[in-house]
MIVEX-811657 format. One line per field, with one value per atom (N, C-alpha, C): residue number from 1; atom name; x, y, z. Coordinates in steps of 0.1 Angstrom, whole numbers, plus 5000, padded with zeros to 4 digits. Example, Ala and Ser with C-alpha at 12.3 -4.5 7.8 and 13.67 -1.06 7.14 Angstrom:
BEGIN
num <- c(1;1;1;2;2;2)
atomo <- c(N;CA;C;N;CA;C)
c1 <- c(5132;5123;5132;5128;5137;5129)
c2 <- c(4943;4955;4967;4978;4989;5000)
c3 <- c(5078;5078;5078;5071;5071;5079)
***
This chain:
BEGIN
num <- c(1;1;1;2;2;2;3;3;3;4;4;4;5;5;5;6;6;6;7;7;7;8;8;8;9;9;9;10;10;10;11;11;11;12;12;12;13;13;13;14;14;14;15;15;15;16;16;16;17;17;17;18;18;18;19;19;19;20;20;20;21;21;21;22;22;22;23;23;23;24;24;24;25;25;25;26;26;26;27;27;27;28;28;28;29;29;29;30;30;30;31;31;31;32;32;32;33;33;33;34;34;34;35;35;35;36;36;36;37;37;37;38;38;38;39;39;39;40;40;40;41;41;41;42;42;42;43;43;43;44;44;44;45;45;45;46;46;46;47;47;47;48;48;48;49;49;49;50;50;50;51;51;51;52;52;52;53;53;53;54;54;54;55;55;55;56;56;56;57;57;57;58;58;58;59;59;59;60;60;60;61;61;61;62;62;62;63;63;63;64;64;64;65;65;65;66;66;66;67;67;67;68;68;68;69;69;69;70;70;70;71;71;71;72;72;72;73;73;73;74;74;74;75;75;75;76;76;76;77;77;77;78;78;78;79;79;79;80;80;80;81;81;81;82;82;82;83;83;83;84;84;84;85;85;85;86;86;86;87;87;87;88;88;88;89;89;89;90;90;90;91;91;91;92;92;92;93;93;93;94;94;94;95;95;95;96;96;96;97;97;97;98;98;98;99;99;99;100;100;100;101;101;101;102;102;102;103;103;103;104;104;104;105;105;105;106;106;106;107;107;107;108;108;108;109;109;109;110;110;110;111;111;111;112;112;112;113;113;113;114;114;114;115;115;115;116;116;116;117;117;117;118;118;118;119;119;119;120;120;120;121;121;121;122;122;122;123;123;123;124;124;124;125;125;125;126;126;126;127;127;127;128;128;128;129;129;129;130;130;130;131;131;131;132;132;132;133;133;133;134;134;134;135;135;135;136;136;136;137;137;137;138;138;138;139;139;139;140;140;140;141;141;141;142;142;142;143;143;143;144;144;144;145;145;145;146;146;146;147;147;147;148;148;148;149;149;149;150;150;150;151;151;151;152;152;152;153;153;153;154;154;154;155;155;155;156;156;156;157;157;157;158;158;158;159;159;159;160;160;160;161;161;161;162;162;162;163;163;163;164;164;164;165;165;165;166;166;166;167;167;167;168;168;168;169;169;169;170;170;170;171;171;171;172;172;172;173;173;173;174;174;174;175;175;175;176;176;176;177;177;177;178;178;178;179;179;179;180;180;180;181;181;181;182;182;182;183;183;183;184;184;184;185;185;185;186;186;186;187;187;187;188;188;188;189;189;189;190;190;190;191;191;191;192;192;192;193;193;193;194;194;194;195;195;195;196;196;196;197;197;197;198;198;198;199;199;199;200;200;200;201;201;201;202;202;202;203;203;203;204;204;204;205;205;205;206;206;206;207;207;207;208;208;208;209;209;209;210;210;210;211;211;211;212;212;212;213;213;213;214;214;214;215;215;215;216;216;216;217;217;217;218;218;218;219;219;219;220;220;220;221;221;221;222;222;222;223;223;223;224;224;224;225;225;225;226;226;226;227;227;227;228;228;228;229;229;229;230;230;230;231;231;231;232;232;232;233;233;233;234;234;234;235;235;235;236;236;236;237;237;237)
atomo <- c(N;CA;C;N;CA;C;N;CA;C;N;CA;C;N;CA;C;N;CA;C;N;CA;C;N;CA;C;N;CA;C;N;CA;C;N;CA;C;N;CA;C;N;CA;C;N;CA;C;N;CA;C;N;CA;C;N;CA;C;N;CA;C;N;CA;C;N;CA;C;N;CA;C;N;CA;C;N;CA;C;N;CA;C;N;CA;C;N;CA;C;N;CA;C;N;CA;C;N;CA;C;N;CA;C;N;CA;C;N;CA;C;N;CA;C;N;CA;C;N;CA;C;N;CA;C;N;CA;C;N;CA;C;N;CA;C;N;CA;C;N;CA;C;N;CA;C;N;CA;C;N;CA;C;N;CA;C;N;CA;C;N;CA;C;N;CA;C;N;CA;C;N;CA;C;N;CA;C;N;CA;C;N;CA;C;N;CA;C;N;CA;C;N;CA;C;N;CA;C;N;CA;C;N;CA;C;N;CA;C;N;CA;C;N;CA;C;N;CA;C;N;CA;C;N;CA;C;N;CA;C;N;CA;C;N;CA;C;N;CA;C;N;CA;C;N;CA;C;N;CA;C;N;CA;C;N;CA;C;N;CA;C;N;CA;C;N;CA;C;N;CA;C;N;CA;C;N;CA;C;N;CA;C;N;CA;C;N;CA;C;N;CA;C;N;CA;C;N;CA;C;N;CA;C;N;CA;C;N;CA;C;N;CA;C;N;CA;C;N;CA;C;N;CA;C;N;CA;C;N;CA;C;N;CA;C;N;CA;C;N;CA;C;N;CA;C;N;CA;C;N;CA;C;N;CA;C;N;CA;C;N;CA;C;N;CA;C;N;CA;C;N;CA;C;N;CA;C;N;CA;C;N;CA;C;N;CA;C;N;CA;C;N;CA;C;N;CA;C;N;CA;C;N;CA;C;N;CA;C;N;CA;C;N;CA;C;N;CA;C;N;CA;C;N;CA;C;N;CA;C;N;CA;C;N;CA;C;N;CA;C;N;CA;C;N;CA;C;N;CA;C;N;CA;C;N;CA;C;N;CA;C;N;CA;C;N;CA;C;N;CA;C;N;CA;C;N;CA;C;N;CA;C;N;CA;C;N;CA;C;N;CA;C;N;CA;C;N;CA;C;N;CA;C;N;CA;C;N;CA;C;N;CA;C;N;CA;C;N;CA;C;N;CA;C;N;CA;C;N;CA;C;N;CA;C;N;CA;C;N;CA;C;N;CA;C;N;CA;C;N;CA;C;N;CA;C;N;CA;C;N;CA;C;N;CA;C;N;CA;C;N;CA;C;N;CA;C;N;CA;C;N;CA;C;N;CA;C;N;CA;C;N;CA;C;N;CA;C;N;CA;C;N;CA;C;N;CA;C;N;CA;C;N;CA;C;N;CA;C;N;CA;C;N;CA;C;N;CA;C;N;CA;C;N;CA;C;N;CA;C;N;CA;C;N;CA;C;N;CA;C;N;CA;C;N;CA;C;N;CA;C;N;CA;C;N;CA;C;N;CA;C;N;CA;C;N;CA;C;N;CA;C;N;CA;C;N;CA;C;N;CA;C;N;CA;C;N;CA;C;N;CA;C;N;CA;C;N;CA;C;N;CA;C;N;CA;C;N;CA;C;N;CA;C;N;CA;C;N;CA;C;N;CA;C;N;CA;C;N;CA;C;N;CA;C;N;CA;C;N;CA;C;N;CA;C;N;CA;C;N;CA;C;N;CA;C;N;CA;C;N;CA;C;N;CA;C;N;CA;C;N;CA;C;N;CA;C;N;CA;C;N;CA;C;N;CA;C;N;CA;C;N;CA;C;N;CA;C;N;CA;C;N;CA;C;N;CA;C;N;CA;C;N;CA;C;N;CA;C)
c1 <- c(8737;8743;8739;8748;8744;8753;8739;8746;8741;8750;8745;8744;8740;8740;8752;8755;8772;8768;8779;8778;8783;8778;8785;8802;8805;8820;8823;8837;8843;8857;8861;8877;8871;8874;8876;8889;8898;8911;8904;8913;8913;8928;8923;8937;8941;8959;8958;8959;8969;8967;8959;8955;8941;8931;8928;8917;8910;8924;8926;8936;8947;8955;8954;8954;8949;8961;8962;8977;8981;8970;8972;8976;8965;8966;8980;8988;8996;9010;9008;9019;9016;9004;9005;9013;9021;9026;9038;9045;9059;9060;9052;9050;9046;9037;9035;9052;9054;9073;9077;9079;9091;9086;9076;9071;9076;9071;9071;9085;9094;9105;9110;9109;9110;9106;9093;9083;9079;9074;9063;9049;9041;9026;9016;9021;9008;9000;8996;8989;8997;8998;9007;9000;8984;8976;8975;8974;8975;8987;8997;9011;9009;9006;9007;8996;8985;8971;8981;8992;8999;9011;9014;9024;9020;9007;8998;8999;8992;8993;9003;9011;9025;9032;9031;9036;9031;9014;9003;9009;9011;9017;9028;9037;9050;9046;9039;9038;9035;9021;9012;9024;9036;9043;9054;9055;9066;9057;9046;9036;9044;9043;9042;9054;9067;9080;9086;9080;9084;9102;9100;9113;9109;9118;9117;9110;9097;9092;9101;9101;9109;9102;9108;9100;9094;9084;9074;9081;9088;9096;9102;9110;9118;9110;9099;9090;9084;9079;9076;9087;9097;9110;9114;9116;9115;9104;9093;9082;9083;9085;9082;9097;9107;9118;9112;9106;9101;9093;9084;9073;9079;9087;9091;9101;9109;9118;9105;9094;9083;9082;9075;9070;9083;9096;9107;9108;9108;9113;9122;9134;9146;9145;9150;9154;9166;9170;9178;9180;9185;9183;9176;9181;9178;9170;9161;9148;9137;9142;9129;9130;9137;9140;9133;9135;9129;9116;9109;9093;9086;9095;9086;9086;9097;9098;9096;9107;9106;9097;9091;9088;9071;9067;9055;9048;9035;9029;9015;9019;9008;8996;8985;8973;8964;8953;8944;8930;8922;8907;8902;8893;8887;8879;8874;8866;8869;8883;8891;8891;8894;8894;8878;8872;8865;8852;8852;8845;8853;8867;8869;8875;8869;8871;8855;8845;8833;8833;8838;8840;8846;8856;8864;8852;8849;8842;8831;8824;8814;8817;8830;8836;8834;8827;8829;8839;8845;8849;8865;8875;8891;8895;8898;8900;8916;8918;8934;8940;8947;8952;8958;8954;8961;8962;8980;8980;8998;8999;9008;9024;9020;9032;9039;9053;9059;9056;9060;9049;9057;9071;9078;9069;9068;9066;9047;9042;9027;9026;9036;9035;9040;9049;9052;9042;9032;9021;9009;9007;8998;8995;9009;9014;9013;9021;9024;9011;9006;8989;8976;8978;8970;8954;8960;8948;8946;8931;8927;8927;8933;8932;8938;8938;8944;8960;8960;8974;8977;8987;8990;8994;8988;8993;8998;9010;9015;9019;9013;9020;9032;9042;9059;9057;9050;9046;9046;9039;9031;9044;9050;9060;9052;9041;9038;9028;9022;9015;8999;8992;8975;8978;8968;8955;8960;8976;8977;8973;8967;8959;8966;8979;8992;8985;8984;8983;8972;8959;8945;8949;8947;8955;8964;8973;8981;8975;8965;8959;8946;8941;8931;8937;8955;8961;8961;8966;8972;8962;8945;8938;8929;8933;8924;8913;8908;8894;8888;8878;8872;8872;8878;8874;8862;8852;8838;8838;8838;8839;8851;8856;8868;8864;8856;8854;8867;8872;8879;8876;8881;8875;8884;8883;8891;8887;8894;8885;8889;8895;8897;8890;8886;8875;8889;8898;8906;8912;8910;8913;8902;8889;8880;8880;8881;8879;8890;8902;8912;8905;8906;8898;8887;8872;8866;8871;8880;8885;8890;8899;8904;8898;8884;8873;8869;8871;8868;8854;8849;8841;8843;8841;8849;8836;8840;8831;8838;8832;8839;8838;8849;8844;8847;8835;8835;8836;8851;8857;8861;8858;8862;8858;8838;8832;8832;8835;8843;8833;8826;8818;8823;8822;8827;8828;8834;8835;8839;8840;8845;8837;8847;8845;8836;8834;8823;8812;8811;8796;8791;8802;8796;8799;8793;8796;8800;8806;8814;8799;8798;8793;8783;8794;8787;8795;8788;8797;8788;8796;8793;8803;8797;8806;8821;8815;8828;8828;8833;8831;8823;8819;8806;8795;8790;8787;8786;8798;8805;8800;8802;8800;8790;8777;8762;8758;8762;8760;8762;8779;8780;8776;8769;8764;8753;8745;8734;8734;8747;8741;8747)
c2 <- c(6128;6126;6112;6105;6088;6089;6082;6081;6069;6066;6052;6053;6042;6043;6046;6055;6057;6055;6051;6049;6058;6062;6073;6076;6084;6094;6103;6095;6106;6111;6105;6112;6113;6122;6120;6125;6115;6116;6121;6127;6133;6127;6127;6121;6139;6140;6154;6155;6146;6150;6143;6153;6150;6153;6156;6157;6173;6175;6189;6196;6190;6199;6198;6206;6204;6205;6192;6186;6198;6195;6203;6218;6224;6240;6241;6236;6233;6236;6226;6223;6227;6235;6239;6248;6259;6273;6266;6259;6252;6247;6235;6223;6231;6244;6246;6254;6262;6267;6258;6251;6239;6229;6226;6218;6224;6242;6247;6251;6251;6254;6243;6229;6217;6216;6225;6222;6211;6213;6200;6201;6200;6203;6198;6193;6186;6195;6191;6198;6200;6206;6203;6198;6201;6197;6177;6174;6161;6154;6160;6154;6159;6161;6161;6151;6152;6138;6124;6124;6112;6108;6120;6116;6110;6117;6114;6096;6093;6078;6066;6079;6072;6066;6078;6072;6068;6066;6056;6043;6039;6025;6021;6030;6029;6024;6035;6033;6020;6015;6002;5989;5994;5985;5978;5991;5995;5988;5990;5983;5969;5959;5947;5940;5946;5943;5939;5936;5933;5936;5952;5958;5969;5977;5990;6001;6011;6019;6026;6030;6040;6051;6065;6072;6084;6086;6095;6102;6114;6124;6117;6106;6097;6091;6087;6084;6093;6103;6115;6117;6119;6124;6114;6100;6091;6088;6086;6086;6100;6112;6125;6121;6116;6117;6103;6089;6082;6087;6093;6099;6107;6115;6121;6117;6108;6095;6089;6084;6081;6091;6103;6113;6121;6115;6116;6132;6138;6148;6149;6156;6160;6166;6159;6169;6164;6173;6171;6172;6162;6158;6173;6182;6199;6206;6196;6199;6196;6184;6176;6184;6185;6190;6202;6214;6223;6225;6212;6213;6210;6198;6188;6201;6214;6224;6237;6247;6255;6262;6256;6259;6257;6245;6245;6258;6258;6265;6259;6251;6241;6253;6246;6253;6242;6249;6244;6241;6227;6234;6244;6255;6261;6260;6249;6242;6240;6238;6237;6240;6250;6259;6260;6264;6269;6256;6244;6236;6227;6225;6217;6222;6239;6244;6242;6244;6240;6227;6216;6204;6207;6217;6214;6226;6238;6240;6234;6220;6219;6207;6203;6198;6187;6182;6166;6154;6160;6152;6156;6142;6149;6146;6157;6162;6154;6149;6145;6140;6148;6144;6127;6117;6107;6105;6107;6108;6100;6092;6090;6096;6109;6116;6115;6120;6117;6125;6124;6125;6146;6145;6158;6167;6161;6168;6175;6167;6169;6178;6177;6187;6201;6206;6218;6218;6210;6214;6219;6214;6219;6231;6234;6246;6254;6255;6262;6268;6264;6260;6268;6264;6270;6256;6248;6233;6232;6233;6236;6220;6211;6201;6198;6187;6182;6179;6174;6172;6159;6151;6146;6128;6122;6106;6101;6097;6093;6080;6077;6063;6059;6066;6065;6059;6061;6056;6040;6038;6024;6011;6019;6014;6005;6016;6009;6021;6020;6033;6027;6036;6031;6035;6018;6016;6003;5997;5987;5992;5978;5979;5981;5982;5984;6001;6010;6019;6024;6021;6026;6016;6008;6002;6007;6014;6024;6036;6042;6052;6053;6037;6035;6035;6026;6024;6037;6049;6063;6068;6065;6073;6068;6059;6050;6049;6045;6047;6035;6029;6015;6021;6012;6016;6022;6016;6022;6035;6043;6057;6062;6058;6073;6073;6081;6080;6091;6080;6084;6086;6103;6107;6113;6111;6115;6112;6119;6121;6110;6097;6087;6075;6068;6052;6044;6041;6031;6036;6049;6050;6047;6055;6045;6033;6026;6011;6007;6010;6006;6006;6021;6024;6012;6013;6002;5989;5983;5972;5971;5979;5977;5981;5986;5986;5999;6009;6024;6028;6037;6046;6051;6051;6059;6074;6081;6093;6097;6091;6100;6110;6117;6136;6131;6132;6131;6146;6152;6161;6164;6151;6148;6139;6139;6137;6122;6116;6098;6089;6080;6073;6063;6063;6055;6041;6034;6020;6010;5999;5985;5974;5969;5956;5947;5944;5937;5945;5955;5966;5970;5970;5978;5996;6002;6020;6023;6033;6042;6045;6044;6050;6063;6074;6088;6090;6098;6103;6118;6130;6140;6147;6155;6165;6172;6179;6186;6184;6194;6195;6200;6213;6218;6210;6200;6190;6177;6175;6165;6177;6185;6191;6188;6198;6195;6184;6171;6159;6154;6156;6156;6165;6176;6185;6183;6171;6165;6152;6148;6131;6135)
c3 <- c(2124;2137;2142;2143;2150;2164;2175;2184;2190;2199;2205;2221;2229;2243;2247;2261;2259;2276;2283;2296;2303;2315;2324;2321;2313;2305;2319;2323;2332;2326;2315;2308;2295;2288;2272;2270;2257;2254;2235;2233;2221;2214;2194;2189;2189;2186;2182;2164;2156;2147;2134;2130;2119;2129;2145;2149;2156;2163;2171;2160;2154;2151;2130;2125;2109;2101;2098;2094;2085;2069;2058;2064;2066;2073;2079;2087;2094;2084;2074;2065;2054;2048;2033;2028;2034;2028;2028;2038;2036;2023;2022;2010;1997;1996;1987;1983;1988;1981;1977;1984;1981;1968;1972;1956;1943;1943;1935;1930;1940;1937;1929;1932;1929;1911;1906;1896;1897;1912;1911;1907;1895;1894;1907;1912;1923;1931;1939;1950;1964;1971;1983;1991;1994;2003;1999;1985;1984;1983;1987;1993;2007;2012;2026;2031;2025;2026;2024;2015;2011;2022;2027;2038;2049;2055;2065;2066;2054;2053;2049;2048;2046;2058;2070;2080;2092;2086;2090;2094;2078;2074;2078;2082;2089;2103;2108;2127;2124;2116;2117;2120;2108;2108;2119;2122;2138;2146;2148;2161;2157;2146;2143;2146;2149;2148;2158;2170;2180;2184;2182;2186;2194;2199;2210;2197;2203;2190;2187;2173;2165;2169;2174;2178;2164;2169;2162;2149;2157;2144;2137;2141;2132;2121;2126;2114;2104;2109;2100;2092;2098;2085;2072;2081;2072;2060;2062;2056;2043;2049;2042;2030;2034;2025;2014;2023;2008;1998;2006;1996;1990;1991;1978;1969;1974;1962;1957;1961;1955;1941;1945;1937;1926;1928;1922;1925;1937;1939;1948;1944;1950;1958;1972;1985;1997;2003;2011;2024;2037;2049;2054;2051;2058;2051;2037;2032;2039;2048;2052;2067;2071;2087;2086;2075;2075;2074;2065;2065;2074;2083;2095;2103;2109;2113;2114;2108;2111;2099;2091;2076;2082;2093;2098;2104;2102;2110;2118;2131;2137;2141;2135;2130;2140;2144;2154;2143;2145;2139;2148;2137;2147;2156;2158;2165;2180;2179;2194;2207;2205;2214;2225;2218;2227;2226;2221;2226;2235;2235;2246;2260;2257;2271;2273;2265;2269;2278;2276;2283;2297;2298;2313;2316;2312;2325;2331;2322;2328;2343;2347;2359;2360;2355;2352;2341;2334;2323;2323;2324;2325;2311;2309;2291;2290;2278;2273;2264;2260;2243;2245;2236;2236;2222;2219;2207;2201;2191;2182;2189;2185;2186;2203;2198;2211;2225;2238;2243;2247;2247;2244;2233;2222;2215;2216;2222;2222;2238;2248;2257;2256;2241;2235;2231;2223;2217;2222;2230;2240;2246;2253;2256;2249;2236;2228;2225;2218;2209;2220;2234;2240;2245;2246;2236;2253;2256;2270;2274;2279;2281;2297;2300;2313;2314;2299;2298;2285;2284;2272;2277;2269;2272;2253;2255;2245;2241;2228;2222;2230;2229;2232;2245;2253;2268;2269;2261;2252;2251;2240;2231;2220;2217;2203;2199;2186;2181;2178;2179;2180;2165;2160;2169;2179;2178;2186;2199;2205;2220;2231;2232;2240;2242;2234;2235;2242;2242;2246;2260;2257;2279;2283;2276;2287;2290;2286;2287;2298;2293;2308;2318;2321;2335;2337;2329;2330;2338;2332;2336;2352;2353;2364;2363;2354;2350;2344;2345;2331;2320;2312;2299;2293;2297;2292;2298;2306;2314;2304;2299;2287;2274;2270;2253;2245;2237;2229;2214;2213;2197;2193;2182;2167;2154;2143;2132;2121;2125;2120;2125;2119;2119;2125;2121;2126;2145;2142;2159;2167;2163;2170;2172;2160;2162;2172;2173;2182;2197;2199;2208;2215;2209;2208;2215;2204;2209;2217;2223;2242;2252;2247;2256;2262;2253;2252;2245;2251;2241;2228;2217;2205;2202;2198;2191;2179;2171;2157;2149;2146;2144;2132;2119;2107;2100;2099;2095;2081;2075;2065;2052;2058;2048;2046;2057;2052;2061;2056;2058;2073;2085;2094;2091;2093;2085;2094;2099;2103;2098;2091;2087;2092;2106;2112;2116;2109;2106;2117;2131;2141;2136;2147;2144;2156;2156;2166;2176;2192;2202;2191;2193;2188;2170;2165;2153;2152;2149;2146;2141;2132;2121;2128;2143;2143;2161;2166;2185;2188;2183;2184;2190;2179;2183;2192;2195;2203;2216;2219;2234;2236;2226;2225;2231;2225;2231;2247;2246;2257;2274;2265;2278;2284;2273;2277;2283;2287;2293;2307)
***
């Protein structure tokens, strides 16, 4: 566990997906039929790790385009249909609709729940998803899911997708707060670092065994395994 000096934290924003919500878990029982129906030998969990970053690359790219954002689901669906003209598997517009959908089953880490209601009851800290997805769709999620938070601030808000800095400054105006007072965590190094750079706290939940990384060899504020953790910490400053 590495941590660094962190300055008086009155908001933490959370990413949702890859961080609160578990992509794979989420989408493996869909992906795994359908592959198989397909005879696809692969993995489903490593096509769904492949789409992730598929439509990584997409948002990254949409930030760079100096046009109005393509919104979220648009991207996922798109992305989910290349990768599989990629992987030369056959599907159809109401293949992909059904997996982004009704074929899902959005899965929480277990970790959730009950560490980031640990955070709100201790009355100091305003909990809030800031995340990618659209900002509709992350307010059903919430709801739906049960995700003890304050509420949701969305990319779509922005008109661009993090880690562009349009996004983490909409989130400080949103929250009225200095940057250094909102630490932002998620279980990816590039969001921190975004984070970071517009002048946020980052905490990175190493979920996933992945070495935290930036190229100019600074480290994330905090880094710990899971929320468990991340509370721990936080219940002490």
């Amino acid at each position: 566990m590495q941590k660094l000096p962190l300055g008086p934290v009155r908001a933490i924003t959370f990413d949702m997906y890859g961080t609160l919500l578990d992509l794979v878990a989420s989408f493996a029982s869909g992906f795994d039929e359908f592959l198989k129906s397909k005879g696809y030998a692969g993995s489903a969990d490593d096509v769904i790790q492949a789409w992730e970053t598929t439509y990584l690359h997409e948002s990254n790219v949409d930030s760079l385009l100096n046009r109005p954002r393509t919104p979220f689901e648009v991207v996922r669906r798109v992305t989910l249909s290349q990768l599989f003209h990629k992987l030369k598997i056959s599907h159809t517009e109401d293949d992909i609709e059904q997996l982004v959908t009704t074929k899902a089953t959005p899965t929480l880490f277990p970790d959730v729940k009950e560490h980031l209601a640990r955070l709100q009851t201790l009355g100091k800290y305003r909990v809030w998803v800031l995340s990618n997805g659209d900002l509709a769709s992350l307010d059903r999620a919430v709801s739906a899911l049960g995700i003890p938070v304050n509420g949701a601030i969305s990319a779509e808000q922005a008109g661009y997708y993090k880690p562009h800095a349009g996004v983490y400054q909409h989130a400080i105006k949103e929250l009225g707060l200095p940057g250094e007072q909102i630490l932002h965590v998620a279980a990816h190094a590039w969001d921190i670092r975004g984070a970071r750079a517009a002048g946020m706290a980052g905490a990175y939940i190493n979920r996933y065994g992945i070495p935290y990384v930036d190229a100019d060899g600074s480290q994330a504020d905090l880094e710990v395994p899971g929320l468990a953790e991340l509370a721990d910490q936080l219940t002490q400053t």
